[in-house]
Backbone atoms as SQL, in Angstrom:
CREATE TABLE atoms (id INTEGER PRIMARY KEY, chain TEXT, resi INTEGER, resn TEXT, atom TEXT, x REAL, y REAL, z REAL);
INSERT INTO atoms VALUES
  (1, 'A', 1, 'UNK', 'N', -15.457, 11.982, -17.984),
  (2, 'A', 1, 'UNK', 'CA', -14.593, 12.051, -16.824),
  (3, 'A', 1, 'UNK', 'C', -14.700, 10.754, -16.035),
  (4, 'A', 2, 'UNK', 'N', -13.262, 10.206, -15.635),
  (5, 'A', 2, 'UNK', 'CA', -13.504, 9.231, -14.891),
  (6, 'A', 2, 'UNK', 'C', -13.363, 9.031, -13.274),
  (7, 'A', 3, 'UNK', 'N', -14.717, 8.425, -12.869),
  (8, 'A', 3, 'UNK', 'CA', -14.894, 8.290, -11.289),
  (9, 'A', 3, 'UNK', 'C', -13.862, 7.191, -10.880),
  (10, 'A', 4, 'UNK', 'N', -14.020, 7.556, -9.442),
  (11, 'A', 4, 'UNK', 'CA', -13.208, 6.660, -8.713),
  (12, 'A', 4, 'UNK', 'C', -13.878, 5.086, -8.597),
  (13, 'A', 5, 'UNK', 'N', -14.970, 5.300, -9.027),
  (14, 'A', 5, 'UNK', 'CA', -15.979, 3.663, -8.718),
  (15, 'A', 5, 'UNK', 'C', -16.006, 3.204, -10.227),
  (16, 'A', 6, 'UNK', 'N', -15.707, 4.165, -11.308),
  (17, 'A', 6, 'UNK', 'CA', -15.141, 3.341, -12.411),
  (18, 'A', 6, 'UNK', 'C', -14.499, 2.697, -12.578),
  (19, 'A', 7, 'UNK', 'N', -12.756, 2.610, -11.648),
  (20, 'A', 7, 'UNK', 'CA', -12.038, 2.143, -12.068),
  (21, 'A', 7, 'UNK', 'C', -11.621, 1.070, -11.214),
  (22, 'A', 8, 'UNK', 'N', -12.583, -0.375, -11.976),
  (23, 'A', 8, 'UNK', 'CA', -12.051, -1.889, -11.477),
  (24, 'A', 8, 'UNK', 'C', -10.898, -2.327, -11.343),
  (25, 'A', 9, 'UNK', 'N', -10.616, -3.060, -10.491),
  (26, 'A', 9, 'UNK', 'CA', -9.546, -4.566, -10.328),
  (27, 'A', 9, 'UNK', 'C', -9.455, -4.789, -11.359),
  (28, 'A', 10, 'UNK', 'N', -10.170, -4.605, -12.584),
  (29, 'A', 10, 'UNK', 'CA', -9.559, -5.657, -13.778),
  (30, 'A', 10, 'UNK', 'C', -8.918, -4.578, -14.578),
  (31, 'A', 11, 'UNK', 'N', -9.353, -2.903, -14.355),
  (32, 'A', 11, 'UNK', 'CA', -8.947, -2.284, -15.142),
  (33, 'A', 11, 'UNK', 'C', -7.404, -1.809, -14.400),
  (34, 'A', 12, 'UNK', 'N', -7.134, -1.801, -13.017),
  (35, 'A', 12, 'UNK', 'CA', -5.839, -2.117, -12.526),
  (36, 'A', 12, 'UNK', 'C', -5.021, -2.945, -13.289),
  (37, 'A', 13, 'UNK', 'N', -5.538, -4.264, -12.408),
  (38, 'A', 13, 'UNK', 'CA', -4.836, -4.864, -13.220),
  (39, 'A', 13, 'UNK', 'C', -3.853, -5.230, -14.649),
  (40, 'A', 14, 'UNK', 'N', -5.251, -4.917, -14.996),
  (41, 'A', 14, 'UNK', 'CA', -4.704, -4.560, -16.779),
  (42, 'A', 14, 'UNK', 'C', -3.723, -3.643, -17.061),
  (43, 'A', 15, 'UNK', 'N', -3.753, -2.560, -16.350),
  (44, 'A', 15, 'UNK', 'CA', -2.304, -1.223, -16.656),
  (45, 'A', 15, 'UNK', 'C', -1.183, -1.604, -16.209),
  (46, 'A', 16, 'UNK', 'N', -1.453, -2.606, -15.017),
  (47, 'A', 16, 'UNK', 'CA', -0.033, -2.940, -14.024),
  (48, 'A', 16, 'UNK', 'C', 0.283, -4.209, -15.026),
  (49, 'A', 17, 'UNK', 'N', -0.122, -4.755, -16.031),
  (50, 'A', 17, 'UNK', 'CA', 0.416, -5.796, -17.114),
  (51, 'A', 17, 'UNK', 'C', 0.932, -7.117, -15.800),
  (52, 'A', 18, 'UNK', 'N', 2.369, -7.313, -16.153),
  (53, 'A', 18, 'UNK', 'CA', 3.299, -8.639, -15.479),
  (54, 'A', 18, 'UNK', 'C', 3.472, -8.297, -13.771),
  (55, 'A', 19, 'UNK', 'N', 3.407, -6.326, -13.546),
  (56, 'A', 19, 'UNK', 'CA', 3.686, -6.540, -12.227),
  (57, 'A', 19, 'UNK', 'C', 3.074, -7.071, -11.448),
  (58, 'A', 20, 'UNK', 'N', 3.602, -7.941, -10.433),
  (59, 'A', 20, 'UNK', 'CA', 3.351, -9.094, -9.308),
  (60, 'A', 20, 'UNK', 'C', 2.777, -8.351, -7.882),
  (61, 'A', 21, 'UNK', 'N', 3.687, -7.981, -7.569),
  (62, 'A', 21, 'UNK', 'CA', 3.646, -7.136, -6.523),
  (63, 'A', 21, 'UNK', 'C', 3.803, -5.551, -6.522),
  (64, 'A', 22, 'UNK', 'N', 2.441, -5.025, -6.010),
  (65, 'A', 22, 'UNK', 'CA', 2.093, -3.317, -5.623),
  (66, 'A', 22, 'UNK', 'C', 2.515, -3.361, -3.965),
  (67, 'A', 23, 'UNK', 'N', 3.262, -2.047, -3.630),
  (68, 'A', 23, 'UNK', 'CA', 3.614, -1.637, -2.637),
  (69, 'A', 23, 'UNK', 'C', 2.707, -0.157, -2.670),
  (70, 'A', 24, 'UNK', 'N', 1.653, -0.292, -1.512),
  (71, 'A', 24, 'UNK', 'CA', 1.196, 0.926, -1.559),
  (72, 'A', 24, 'UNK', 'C', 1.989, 1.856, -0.252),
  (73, 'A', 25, 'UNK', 'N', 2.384, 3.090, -0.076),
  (74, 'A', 25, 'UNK', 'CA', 2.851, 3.601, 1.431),
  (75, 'A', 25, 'UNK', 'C', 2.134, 4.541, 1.281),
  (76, 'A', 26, 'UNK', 'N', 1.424, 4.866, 2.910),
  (77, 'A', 26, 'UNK', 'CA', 0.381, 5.478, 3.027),
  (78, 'A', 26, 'UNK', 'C', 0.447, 5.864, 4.308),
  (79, 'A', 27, 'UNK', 'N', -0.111, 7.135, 5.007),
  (80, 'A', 27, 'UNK', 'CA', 0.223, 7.436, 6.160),
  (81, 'A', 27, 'UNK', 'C', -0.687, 7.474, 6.886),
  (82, 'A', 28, 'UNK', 'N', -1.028, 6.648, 7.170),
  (83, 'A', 28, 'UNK', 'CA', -2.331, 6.187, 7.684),
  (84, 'A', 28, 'UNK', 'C', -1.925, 4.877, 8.391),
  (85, 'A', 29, 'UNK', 'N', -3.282, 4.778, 9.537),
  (86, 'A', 29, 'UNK', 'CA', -3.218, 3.439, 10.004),
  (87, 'A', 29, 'UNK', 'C', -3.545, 2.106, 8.670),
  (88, 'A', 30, 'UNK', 'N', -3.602, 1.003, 9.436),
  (89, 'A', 30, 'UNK', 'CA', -3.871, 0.115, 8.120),
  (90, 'A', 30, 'UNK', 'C', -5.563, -0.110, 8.090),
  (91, 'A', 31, 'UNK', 'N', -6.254, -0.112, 9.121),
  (92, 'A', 31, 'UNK', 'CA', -7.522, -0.317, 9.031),
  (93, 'A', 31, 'UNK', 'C', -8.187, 1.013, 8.002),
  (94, 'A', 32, 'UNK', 'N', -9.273, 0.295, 7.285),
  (95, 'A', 32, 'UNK', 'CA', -9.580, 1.647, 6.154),
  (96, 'A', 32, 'UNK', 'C', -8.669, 2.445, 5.057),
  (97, 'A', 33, 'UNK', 'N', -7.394, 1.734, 5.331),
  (98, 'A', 33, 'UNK', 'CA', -6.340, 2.764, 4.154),
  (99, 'A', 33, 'UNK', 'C', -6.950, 1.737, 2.626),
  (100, 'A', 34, 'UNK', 'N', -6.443, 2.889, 1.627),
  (101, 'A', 34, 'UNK', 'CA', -6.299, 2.303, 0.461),
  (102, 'A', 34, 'UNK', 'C', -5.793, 0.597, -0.143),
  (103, 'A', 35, 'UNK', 'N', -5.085, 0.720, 0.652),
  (104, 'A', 35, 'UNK', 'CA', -4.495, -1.004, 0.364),
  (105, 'A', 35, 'UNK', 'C', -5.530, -2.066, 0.811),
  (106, 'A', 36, 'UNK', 'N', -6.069, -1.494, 1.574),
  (107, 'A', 36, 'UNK', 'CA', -6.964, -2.527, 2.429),
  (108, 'A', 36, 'UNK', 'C', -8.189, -2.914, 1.169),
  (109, 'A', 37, 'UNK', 'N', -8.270, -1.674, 0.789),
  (110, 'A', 37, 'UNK', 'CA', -9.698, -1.184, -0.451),
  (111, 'A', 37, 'UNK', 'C', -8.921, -2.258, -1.158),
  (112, 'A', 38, 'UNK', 'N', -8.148, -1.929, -1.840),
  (113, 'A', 38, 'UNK', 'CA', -7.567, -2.692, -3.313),
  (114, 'A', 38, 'UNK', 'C', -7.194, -4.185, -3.109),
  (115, 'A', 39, 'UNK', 'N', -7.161, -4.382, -1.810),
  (116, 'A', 39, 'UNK', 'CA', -6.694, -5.869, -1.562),
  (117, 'A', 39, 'UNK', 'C', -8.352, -6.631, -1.485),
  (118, 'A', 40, 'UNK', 'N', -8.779, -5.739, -0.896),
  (119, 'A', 40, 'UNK', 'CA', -10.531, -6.342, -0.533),
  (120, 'A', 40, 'UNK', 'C', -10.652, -6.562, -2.060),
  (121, 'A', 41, 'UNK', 'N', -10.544, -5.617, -2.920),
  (122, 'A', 41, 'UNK', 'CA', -11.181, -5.441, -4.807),
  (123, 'A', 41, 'UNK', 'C', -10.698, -6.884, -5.608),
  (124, 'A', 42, 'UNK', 'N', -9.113, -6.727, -5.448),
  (125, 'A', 42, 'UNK', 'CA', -8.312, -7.980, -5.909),
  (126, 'A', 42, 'UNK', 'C', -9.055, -9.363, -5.227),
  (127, 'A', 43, 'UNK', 'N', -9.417, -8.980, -4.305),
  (128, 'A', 43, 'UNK', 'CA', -9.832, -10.887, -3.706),
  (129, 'A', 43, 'UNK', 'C', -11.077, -11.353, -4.210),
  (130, 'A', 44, 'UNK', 'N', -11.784, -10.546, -5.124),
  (131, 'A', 44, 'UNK', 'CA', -12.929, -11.421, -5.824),
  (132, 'A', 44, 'UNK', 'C', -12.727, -11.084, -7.053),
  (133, 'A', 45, 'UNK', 'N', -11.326, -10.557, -8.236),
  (134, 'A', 45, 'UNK', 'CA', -10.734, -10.798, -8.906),
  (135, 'A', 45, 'UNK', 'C', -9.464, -11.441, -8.985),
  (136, 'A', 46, 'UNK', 'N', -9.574, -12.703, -10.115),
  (137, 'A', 46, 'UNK', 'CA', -8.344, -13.753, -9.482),
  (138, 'A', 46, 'UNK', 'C', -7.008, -13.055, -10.097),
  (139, 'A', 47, 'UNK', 'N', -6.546, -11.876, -10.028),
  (140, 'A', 47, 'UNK', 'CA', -5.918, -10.668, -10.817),
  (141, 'A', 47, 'UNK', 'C', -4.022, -11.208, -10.636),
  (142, 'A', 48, 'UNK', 'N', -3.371, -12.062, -9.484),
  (143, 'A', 48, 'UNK', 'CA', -2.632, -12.211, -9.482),
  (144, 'A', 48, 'UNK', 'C', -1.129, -11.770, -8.855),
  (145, 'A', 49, 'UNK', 'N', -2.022, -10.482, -8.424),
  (146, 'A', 49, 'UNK', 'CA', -1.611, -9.732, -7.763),
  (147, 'A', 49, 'UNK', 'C', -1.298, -9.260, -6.251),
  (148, 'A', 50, 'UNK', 'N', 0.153, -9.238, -5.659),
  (149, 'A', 50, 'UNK', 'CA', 0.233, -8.917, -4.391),
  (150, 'A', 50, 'UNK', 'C', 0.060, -7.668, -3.836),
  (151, 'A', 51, 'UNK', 'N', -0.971, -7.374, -2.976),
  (152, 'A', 51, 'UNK', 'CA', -0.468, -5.749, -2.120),
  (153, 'A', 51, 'UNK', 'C', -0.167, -5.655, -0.735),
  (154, 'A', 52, 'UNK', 'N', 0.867, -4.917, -1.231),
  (155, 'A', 52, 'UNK', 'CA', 2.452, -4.888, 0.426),
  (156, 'A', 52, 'UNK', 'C', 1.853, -3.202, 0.759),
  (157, 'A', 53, 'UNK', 'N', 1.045, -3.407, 1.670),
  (158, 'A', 53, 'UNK', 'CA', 0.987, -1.977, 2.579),
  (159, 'A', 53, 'UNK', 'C', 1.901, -1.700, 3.476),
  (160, 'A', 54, 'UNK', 'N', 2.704, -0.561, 2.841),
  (161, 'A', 54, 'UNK', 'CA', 3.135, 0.231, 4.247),
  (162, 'A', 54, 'UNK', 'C', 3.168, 1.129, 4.564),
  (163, 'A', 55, 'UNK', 'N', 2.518, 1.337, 5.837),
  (164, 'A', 55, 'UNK', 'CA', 2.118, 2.359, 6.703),
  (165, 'A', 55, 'UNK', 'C', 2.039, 2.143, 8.463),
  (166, 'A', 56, 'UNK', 'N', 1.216, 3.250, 8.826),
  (167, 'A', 56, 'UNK', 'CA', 1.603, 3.180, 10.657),
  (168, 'A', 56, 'UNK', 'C', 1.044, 1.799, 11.475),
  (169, 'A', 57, 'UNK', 'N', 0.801, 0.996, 10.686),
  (170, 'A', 57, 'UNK', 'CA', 0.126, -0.381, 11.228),
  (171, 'A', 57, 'UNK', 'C', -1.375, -0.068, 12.317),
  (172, 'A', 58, 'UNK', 'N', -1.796, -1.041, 12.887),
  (173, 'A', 58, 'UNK', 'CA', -2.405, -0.344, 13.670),
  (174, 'A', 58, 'UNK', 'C', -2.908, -0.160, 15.428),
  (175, 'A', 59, 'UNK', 'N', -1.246, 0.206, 15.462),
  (176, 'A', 59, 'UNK', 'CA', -0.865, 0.675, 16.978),
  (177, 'A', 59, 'UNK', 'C', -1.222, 2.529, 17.290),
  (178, 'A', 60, 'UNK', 'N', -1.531, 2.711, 18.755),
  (179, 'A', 60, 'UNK', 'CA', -1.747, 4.084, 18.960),
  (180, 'A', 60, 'UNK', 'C', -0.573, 4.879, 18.303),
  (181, 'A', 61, 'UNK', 'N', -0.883, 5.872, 17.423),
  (182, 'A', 61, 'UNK', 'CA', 0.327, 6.533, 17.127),
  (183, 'A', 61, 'UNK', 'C', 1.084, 7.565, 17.744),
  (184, 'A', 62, 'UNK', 'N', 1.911, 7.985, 18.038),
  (185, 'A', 62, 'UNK', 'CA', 2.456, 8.909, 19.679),
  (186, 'A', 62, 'UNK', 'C', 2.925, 10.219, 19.332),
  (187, 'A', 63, 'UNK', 'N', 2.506, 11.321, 19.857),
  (188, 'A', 63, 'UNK', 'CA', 2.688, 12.588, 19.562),
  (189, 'A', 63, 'UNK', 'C', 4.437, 12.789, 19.064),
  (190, 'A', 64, 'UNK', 'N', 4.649, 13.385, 18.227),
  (191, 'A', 64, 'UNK', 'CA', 5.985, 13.348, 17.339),
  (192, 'A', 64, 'UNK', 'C', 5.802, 14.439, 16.075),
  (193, 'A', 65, 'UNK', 'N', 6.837, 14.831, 15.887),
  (194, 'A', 65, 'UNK', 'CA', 6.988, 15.315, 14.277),
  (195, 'A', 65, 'UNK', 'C', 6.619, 14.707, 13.462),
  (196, 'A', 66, 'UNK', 'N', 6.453, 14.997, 12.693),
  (197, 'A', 66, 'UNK', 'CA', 6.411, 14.157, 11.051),
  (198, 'A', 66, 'UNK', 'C', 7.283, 13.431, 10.384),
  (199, 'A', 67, 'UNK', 'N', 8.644, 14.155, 10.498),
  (200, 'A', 67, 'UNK', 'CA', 9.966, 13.277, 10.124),
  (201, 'A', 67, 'UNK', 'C', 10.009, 12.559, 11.002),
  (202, 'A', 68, 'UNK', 'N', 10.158, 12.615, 12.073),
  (203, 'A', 68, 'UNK', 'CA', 10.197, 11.381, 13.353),
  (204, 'A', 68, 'UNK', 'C', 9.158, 10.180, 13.383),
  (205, 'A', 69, 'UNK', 'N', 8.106, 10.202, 12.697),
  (206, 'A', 69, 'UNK', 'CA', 6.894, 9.424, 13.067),
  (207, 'A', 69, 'UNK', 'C', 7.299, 8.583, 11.716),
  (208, 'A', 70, 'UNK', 'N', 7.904, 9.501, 10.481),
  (209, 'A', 70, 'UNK', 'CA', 7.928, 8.995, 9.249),
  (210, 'A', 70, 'UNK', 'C', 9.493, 7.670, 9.182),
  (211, 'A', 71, 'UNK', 'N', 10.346, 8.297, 10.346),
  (212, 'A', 71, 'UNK', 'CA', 11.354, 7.351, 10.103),
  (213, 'A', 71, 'UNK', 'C', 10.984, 6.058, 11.615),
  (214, 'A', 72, 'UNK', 'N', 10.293, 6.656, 11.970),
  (215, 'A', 72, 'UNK', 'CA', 9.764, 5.458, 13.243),
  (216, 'A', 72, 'UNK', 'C', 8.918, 4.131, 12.585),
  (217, 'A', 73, 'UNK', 'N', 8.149, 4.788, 11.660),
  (218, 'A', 73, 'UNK', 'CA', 7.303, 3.761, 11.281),
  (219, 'A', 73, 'UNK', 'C', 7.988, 3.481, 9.416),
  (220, 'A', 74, 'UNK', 'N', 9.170, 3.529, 9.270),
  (221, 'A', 74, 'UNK', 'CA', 9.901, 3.305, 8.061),
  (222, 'A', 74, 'UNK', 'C', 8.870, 3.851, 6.875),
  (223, 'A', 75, 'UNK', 'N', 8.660, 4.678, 7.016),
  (224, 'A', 75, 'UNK', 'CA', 7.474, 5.720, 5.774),
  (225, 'A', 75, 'UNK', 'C', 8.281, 6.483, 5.176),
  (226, 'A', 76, 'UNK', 'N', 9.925, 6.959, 5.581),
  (227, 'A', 76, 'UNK', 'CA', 10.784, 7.798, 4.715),
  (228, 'A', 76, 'UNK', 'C', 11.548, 7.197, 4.305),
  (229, 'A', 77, 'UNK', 'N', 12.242, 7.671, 2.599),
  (230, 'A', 77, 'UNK', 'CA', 12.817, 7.176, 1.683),
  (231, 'A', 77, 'UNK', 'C', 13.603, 5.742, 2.158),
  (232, 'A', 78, 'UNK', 'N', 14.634, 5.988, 3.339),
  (233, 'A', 78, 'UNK', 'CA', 15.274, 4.970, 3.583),
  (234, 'A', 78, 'UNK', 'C', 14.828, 3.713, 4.150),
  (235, 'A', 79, 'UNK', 'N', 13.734, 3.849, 5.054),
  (236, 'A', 79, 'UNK', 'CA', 12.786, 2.972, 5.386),
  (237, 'A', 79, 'UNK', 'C', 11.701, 1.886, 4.086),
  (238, 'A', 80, 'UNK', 'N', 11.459, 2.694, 3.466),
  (239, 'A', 80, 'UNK', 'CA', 10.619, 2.313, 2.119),
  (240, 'A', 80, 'UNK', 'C', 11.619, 1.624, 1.640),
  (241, 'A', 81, 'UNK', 'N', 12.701, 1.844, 1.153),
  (242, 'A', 81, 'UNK', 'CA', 14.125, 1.089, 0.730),
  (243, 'A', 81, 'UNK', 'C', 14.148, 0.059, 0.808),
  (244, 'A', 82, 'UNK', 'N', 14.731, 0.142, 2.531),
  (245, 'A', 82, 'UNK', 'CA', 14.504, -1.398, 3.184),
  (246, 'A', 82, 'UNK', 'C', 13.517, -2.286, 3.044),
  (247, 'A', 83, 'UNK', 'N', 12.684, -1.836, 3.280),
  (248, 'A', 83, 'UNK', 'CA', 11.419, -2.945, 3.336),
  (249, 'A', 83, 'UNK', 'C', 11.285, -3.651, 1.683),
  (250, 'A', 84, 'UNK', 'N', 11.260, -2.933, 1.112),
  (251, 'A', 84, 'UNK', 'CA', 10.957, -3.423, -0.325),
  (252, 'A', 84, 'UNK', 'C', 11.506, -4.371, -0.920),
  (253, 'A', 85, 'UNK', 'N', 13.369, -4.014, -0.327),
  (254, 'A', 85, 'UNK', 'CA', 14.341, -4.965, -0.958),
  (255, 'A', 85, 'UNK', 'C', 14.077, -6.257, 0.348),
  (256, 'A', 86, 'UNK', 'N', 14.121, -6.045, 1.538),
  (257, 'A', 86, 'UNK', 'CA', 13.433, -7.309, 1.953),
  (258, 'A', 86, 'UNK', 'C', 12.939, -7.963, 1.736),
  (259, 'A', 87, 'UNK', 'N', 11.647, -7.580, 0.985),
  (260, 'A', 87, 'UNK', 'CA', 10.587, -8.511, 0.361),
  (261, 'A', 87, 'UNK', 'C', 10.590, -8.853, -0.598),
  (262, 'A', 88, 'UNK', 'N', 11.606, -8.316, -1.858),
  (263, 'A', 88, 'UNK', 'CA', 11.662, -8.890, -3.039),
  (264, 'A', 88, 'UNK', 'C', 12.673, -10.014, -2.515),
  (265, 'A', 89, 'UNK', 'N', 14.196, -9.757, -2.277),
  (266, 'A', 89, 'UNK', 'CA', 14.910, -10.859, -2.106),
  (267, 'A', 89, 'UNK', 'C', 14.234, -12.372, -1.353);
């Protein structure tokens, strides 16, 4: 069975082949999220690889729904959209 501390930057890497850029979205602030982990992992493997976090950044987040918080901080479908094609073009 495989652990979560098994699986290296290089063994990422290796599955993601040519892709350049990982977009992780995560609902979370950015301090401590996953991207932060994998970007810290990638920077002492020279892997080649970009990671585009998006999530609630890290401003107080303000009492709201879920759909509301999700299209405030572009975390739902159409938001994710945007941003992505932003950054590729």
């Amino acid at each position: 069975m495989t652990k979560i501390t098994d699986i290296t930057p290089e063994k990422i890497a290796d599955l993601l082949g040519d892709i350049e850029k990982i977009y992780i979205v995560e609902e979370c602030v950015t301090g401590g999220c996953l991207a932060s982990k994998i970007a810290l992992d990638f920077s002492t493997y020279d892997s080649g690889k970009k990671i585009i976090a998006i999530n609630l950044g890290n401003e107080i987040i303000p009492s709201a729904s879920v759909g509301e918080l999700m299209k405030r901080y572009s975390l739902d479908a159409e938001g994710i959209v945007y941003y992505i094609t932003k950054t590729i073009l």
